[in-house]
C-alpha positions as CSV (number, residue, x, y, z in Angstrom):
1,X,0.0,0.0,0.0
2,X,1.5,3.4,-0.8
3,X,1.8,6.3,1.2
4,X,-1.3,8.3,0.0
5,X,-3.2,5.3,0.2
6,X,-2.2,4.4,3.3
7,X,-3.2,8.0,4.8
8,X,-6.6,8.0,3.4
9,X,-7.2,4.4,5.0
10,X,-6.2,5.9,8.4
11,X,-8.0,9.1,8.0
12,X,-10.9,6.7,7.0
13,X,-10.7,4.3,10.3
14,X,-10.5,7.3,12.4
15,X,-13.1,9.3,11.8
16,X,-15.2,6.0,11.5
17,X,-14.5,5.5,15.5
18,X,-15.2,9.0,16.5
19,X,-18.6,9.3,14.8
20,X,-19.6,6.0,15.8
21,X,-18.9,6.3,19.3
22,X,-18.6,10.0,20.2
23,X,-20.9,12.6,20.9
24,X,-20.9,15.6,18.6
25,X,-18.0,18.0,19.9
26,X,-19.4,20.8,22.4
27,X,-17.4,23.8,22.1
28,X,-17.0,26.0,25.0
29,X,-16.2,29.5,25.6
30,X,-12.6,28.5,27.0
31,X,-11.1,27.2,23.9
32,X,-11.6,23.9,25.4
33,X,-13.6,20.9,23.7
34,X,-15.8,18.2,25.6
35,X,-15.9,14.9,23.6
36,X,-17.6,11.2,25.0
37,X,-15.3,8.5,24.2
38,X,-17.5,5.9,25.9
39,X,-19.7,5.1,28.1
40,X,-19.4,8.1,31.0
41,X,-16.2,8.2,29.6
42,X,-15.1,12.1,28.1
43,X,-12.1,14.0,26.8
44,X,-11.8,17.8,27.2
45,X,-9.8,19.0,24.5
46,X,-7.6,21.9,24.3
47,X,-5.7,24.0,21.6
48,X,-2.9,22.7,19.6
49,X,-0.7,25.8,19.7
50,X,0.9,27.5,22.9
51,X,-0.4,28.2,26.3
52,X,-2.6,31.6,26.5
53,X,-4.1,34.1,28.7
54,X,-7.5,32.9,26.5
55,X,-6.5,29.1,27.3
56,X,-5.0,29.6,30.7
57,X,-2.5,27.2,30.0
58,X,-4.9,24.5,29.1
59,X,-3.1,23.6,25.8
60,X,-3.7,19.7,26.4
61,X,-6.4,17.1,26.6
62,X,-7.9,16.0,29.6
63,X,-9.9,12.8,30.8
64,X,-13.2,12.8,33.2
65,X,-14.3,9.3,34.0
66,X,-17.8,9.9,35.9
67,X,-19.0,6.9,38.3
68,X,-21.6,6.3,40.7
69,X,-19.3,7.4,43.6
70,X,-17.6,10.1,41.8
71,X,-15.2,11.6,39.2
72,X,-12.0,11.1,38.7
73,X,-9.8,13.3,36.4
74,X,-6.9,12.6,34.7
75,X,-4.9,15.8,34.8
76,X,-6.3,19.2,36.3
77,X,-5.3,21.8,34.2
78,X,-2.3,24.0,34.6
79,X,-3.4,27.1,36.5
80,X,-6.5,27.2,39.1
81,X,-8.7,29.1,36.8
82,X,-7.7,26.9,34.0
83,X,-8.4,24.0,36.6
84,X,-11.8,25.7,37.3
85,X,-12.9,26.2,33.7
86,X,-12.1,22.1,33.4
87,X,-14.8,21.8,36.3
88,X,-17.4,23.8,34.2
89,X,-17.3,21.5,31.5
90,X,-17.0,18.4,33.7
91,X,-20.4,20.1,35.7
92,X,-22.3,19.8,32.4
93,X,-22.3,16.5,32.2
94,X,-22.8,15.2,36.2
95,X,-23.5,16.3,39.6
96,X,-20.8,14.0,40.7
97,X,-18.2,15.2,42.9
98,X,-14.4,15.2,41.6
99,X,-12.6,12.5,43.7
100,X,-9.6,11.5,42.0
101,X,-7.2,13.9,40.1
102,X,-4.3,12.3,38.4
103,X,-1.3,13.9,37.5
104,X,0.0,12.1,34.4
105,X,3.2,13.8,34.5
106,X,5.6,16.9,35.2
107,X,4.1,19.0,32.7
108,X,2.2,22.3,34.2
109,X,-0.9,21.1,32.4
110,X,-0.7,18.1,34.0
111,X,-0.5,19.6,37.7
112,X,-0.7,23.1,38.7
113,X,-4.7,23.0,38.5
114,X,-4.3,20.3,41.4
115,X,-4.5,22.8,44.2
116,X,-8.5,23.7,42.5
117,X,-9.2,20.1,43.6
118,X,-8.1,19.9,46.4
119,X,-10.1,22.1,47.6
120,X,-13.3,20.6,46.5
121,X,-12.0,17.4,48.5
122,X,-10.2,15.3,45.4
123,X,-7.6,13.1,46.4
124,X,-3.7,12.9,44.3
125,X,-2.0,10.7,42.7
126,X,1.0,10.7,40.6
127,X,3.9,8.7,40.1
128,X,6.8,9.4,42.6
129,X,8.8,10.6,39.7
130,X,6.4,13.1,38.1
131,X,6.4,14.8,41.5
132,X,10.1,15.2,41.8
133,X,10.5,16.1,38.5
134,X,7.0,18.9,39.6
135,X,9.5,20.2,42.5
136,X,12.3,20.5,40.0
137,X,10.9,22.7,37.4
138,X,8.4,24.7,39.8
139,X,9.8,27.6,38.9
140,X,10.7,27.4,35.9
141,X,6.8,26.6,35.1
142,X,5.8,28.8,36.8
143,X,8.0,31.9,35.6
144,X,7.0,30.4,32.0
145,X,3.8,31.3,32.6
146,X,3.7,34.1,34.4
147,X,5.3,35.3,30.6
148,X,2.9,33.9,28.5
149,X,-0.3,34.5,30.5
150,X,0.1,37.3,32.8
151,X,0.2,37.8,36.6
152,X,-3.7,37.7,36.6
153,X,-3.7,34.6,34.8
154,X,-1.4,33.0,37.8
155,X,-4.1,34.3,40.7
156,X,-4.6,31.3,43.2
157,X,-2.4,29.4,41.6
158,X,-0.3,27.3,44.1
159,X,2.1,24.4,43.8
160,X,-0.2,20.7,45.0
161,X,1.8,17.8,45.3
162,X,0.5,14.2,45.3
163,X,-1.2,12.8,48.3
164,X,-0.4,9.1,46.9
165,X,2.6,8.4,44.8
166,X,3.4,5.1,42.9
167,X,7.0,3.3,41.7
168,X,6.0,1.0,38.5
169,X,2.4,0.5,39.1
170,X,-1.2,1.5,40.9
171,X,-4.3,-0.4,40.7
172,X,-8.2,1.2,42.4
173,X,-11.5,0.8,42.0
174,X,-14.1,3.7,42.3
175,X,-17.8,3.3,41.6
176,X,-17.4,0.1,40.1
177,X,-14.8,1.1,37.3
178,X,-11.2,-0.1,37.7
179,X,-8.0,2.0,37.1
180,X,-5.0,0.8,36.4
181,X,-1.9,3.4,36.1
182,X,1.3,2.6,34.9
183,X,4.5,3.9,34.4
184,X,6.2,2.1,31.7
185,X,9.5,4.4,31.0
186,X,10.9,8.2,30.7
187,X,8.9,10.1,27.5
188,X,8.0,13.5,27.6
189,X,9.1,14.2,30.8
190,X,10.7,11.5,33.7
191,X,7.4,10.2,35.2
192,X,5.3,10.2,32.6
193,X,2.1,7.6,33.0
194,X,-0.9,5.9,31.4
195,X,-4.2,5.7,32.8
196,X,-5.8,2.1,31.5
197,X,-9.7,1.1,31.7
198,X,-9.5,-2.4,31.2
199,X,-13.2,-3.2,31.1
200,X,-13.8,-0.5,28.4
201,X,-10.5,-0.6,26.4
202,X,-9.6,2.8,26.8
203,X,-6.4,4.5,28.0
204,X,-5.1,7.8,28.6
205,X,-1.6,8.2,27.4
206,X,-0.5,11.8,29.0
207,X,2.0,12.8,27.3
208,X,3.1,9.4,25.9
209,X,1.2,10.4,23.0
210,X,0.8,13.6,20.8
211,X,-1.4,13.3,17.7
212,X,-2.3,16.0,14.8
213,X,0.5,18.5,16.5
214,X,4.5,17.5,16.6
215,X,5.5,15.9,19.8
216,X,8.0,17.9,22.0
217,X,11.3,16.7,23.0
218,X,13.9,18.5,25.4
219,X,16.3,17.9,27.6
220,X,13.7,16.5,30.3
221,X,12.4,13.3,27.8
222,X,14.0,10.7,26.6
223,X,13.5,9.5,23.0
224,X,14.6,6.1,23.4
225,X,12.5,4.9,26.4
226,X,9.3,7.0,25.1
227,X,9.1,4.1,22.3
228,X,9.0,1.3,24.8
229,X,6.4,3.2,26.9
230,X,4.4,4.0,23.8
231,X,5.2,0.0,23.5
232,X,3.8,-1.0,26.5
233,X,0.7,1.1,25.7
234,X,0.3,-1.3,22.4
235,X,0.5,-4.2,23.8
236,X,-2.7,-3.6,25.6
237,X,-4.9,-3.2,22.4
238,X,-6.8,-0.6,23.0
239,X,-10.2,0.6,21.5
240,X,-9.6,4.2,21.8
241,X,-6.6,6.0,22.6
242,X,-6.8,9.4,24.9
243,X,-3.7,11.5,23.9
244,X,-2.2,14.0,25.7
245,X,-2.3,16.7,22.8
246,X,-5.1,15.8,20.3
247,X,-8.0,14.2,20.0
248,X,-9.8,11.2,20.8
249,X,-8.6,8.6,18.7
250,X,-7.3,5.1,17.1
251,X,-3.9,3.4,18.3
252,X,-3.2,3.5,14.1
253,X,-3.3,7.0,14.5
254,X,-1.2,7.4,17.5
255,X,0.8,4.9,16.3
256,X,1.7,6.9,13.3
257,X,2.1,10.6,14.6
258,X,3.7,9.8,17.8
259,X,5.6,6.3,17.5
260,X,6.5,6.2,13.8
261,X,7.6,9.9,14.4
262,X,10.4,8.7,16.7
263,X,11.7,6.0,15.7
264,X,12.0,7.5,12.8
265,X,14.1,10.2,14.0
266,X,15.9,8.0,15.6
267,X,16.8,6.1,12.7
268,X,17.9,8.9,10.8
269,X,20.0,10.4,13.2
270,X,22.2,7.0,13.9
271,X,22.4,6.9,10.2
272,X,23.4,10.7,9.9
273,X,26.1,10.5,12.8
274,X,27.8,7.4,11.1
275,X,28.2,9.0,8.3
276,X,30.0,11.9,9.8
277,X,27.2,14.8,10.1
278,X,27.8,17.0,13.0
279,X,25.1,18.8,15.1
280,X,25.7,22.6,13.5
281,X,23.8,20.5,10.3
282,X,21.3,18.6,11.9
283,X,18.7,20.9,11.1
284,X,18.8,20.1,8.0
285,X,17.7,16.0,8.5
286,X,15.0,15.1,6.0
287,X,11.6,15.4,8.1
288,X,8.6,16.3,5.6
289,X,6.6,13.0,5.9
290,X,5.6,14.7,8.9
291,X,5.0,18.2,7.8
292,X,1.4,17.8,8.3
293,X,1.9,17.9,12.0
294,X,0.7,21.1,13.4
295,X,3.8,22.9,14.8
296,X,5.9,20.8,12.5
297,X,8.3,24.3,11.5
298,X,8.7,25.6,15.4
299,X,10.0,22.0,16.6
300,X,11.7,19.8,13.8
301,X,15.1,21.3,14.6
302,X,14.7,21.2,17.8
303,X,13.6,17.8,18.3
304,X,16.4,16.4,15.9
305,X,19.2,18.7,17.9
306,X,18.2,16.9,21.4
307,X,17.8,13.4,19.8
308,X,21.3,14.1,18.8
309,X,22.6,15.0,22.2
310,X,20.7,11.8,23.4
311,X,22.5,9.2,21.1
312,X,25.5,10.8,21.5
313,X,25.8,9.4,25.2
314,X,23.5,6.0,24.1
């Protein structure tokens, strides 16, 4: 099957899952998107681009599992208005209480809404190394946004840590559905997780996962262990597939913006360091099969220059 053919098959399968088992997309007044995946099962989407006063940060997609005893929410939001707008849309579609936040990572979006929470009563969890890799770029998160969304989009906003951390693993049950959160490897950032509904085949990949935008890659990911965690994520089969940028979607899909994306970097780099290249040319590397990824021109070079530095010391 060639290329075209093989996109237009994908694009195909995709948009087949969504309108068979999604709910017409509600659009909000907070650039922010509520979708149903499954049964009581939702995505809130964000924007694709950069974090903004208008977004608040939110510039990710976030999970809302509701159950008979409660919500639980994979990731909060990264400011505590921004985590407050999330609880808007989460109030449109129960009454129910949010009682488990999840932090899927070390990102800002994936944390600094969980002080909001905690004041409603929600409990923590994240993996033990999300939350030291939180307390290591606090401030750099937080003078990062302070820049990009103003002092009045900070108000309120305080560093929450976990109340429950996790090494390789975490299983609970609440209402009747079962959670299973693993951490399967380094990818965007050192603790990264999934969040796994076995029952209904659906995981949330944090940042594991990036479709219809260009995955990010800096000095706090590691390229080579974010393929066996998107592995481990595989393996499991799932029906639909939660990114952490993007939309609700297939594992083709993911497979092909997120995992095919790096190894194929990957590739390309080994093969352009044995033939001599040195890093003031990397920029250069051959990347327009993925051109169609939104954000493709502000992180290609990028991306390649820390791959580099990574195989270098590989």
């Amino acid at each position: 099957m060639n290329r075209i053919a093989l996109v237009l098959v994908l694009f195909f399968f995709q948009s087949t899952v969504l309108s068979n088992n999604t709910e017409p997309a509600k659009n909000t007044e907070h650039d922010l998107t509520l979708i149903k995946v499954a049964k009581n099962i939702y995505a809130i989407v964000g924007s694709l681009g950069n974090r903004s006063k208008q977004n608040l940060g939110n510039n990710a997609t976030f999970g809302v599992v509701v159950t008979n005893k409660g919500v639980v929410l994979i990731d909060p939001g990264a400011t505590y208005e921004g985590a407050a707008r999330i609880h808007q849309i989460i109030k449109s579609v129960t009454n129910q209480p949010v009682k488990v936040v999840i932090n899927t990572g070390g990102q800002d979006h994936r944390w600094l809404g969980n002080d909001y929470f905690k004041q409603q009563g929600a409990k923590i969890i994240a993996n033990q190394r999300a939350v030291a890799d939180q307390k290591q770029r606090k401030q750099n998160q937080f003078f990062r946004l302070a820049n990009l969304l103003g002092s009045k989009g900070l108000q309120k906003t305080q560093a929450r840590y976990a109340d429950q951390m996790f090494d390789q693993s975490m299983n609970f049950n609440l209402g009747g559905e079962k959670f299973k959160l693993v951490y399967a490897g380094q990818a965007h950032t050192p603790g990264d997780i999934f969040v796994w509904l076995p029952e209904q085949k659906v995981v949330f990949t944090g940042d594991i996962v990036y479709t219809e935008r260009m995955l990010s890659i800096h000095d706090s990911s590691n390229s080579g262990t974010w393929l066996s965690a998107f592995k481990a994520i595989a393996a499991l089969k799932p029906r639909f597939v939660v990114p952490g940028h993007g939309h609700p979607t297939s594992l083709a899909i993911a497979k092909k913006d997120t995992y095919d994306y790096l190894f194929y970097l990957r590739q390309s780099i080994a093969e352009f360091m044995q033939a001599g290249g040195g890093i003031e040319d990397i920029g250069n590397l051959e990347q327009t099969q993925f051109s169609y990824l939104k954000n493709f021109k502000a992180l290609k070079g990028r991306n390649a220059q820390q791959v580099y530095q990574e195989l270098e010391f590989e």
